[in-house]
N, C-alpha and C positions, 0 to 999 in steps of 0.2 A: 763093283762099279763105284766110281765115287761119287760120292751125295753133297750138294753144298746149299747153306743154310744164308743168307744174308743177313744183315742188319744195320740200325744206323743210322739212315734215312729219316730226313724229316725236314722240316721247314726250319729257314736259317737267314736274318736277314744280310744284304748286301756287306759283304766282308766278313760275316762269321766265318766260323769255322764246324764241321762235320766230319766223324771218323767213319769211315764203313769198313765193317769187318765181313768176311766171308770164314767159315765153318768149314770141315771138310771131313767126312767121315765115309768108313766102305770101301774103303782103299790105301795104298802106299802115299799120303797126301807128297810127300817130299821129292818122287818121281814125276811131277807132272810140274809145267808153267804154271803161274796163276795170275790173273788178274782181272780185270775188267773194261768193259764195252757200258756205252750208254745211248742212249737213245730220245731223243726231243721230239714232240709231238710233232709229223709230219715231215722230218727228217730223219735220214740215217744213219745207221748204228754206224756210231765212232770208236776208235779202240781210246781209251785214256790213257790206260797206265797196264805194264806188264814184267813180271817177274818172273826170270826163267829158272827151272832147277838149281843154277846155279849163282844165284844169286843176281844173276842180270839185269837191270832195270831199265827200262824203257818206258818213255812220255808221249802226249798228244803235244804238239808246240803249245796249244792253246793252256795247257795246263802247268806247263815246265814252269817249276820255280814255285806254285802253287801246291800241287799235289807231289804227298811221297809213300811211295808202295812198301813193305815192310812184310815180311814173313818170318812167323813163328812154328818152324817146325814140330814145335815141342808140343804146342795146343793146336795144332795141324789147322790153320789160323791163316789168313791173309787181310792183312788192312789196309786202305786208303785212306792217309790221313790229309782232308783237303780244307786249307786254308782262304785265307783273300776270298769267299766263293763269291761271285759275279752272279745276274739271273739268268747269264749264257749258259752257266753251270747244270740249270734247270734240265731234268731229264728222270728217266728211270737206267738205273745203275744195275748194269748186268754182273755179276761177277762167272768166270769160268776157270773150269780146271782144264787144259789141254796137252795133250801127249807131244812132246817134246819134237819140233820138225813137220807137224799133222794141223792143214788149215781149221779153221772153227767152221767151216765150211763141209768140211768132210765129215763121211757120216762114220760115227765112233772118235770122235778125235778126241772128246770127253766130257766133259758138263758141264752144264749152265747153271746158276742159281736161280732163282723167283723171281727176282728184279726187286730194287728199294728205291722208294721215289725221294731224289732229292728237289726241292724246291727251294728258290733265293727270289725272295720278295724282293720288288721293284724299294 
């Protein structure tokens, strides 16, 4: 089963910049999607950014042109490198591994990280 590690996360003010990495160990990492979801206090989880097996990328509008997904199969590795960040940006940052075609929904579809809180001061 695959295991993933987060990191990254942390306080950044209005326009920095923050990378988040996801880890991935316990399995084939290069067979599965990866990317991340996040989450803001008292609302719900959004998908941000998503990288399919084959290198396919996909954004939240809200983020496009800001954030960019990137994977290194070699260090069975996934980053989100996010730029401009906004205090919209504010949340805890899911990251998951998921089986190709299988909601994050379903149960087995694959793994979630810990979560890493990102915050952008006012």
């Amino acid at each position: 089963q695959v295991q993933l590690v987060e990191s990254g996360g942390g306080l950044v003010q209005p326009g920095g910049s923050l990378r988040l990495s996801c880890a991935a160990s316990g399995s084939a990492f290069s067979i599965y999607d990866m990317g991340w979801y996040r989450q803001a206090p008292g609302k719900q989880r959004e998908l941000v950014a998503g990288m399919a097996n084959t290198g396919s990328a996909r954004y939240a509008d809200s983020v496009k042109g800001r954030f960019t997904i990137s994977r290194d199969n070699a260090k069975n590795t996934v980053y989100l490198q996010m730029n401009s960040l906004k205090p919209e940006d504010t949340a805890v940052y899911y990251c998951y591994a998921r089986k190709a075609g299988v909601a994050v929904t379903t149960s087995g579809f694959g793994s979630w990280g810990q979560g890493t809180q990102v915050t952008v001061s006012s």
